[in-house]
C-alpha positions in Angstrom: 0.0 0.0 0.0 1.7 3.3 -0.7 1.8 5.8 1.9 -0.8 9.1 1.3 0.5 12.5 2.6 -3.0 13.7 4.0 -2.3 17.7 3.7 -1.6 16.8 0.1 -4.8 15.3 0.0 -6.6 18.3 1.6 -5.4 20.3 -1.3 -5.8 18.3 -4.1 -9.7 16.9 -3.4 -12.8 18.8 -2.2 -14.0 18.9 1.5 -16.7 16.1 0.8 -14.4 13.8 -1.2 -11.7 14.2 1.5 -14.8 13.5 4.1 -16.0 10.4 2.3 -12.1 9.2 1.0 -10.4 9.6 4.0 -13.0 10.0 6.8 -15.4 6.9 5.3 -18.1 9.4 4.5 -21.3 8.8 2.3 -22.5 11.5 -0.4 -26.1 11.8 -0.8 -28.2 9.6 -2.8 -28.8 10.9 -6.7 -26.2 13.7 -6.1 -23.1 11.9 -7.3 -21.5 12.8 -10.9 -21.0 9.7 -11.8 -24.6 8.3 -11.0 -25.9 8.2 -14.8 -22.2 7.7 -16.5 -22.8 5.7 -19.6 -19.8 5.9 -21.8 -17.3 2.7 -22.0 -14.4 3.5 -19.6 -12.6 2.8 -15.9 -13.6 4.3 -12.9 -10.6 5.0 -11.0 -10.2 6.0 -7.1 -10.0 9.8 -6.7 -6.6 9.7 -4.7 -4.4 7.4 -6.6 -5.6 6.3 -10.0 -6.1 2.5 -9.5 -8.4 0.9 -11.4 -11.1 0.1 -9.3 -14.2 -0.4 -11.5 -14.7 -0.8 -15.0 -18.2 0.3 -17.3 -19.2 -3.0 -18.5 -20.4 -4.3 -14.4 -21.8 -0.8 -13.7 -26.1 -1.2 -13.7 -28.8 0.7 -12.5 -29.8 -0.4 -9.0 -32.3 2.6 -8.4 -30.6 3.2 -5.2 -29.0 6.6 -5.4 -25.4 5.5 -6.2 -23.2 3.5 -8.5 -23.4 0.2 -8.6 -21.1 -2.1 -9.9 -21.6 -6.3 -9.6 -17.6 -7.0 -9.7 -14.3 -5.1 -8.9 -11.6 -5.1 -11.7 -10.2 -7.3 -10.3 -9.6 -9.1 -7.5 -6.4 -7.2 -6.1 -7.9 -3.7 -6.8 -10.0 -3.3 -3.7 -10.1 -4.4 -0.1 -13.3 -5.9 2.0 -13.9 -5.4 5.3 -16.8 -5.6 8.3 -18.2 -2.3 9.0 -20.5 -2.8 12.3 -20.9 1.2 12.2 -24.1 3.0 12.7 -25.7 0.0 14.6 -26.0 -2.5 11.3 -23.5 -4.6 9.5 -21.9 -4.1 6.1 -19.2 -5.2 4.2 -16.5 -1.8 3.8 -15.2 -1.4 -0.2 -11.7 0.2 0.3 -8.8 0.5 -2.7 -6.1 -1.8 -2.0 -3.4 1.0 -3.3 -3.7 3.5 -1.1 -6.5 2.5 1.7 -9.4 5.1 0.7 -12.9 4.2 1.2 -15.1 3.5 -1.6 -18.3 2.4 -0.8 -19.8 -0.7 0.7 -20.8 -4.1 -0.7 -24.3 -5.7 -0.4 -25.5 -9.0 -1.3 -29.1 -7.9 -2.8 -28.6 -8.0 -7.1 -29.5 -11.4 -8.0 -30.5 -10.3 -11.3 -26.7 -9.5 -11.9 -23.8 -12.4 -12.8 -22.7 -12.3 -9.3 -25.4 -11.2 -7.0 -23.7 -8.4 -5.6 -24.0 -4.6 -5.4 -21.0 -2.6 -5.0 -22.8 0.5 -3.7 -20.0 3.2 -4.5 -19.7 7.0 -3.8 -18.8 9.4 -7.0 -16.9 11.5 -5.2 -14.4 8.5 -4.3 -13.5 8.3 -8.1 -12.5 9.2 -11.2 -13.6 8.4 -14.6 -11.4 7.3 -17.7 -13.3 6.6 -20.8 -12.0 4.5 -23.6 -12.4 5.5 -27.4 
């Protein structure tokens, strides 16, 4: 995991991304600029660049956020429990550099794998391919 310099971070993203990144914040629902991204590309975490997501698992699950059914692969995130706020989820973190993503739920059965990864815009970036 490479080591983040957290007043470099302060500078370089917003106060909410730096809230939801580095303090394991959530944006609202239907806010995020990513929500309704179509185009054919990777969605990358906000702080280092890593390859988090890609277009072809994002669906629409109607819940306010982006959702994804599968990583990019296995090594690009990190799951964890998350018993905060008195219920128990599953924490999405990027395996580079230790930012929180989003949370994982097990509540898509219409998708290949059955899961939602529930994922805050603000955590990434987008890189779309031509």
């Amino acid at each position: 995991m490479i080591d983040v310099n957290e007043d470099e971070l302060k500078k370089k993203l917003t106060p909410e991304q730096y809230h939801i990144l580095r303090e394991k914040g959530t944006e609202a629902p239907f806010s995020g600029k990513l929500l309704n991204e179509k185009h054919t590309g990777d969605f990358v975490c906000a702080v280092c660049g890593q390859v988090v997501f890609k277009s072809d698992t994002k669906f629409e699950s109607g819940t306010g956020w982006p959702s994804f059914y599968d990583a990019a692969n296995n090594d690009a995130i990190v799951l964890s429990d998350d018993d905060s706020f008195g219920m128990h989820r599953t924490e999405v973190t990027c395996s580079n550099c230790g930012s929180h993503l989003g949370h994982l739920f097990h509540d898509a059965p219409e998708q290949p794998t059955g899961e939602r990864f529930c994922i805050n815009s603000a955590s990434l970036d987008f890189e779309a391919k031509k």
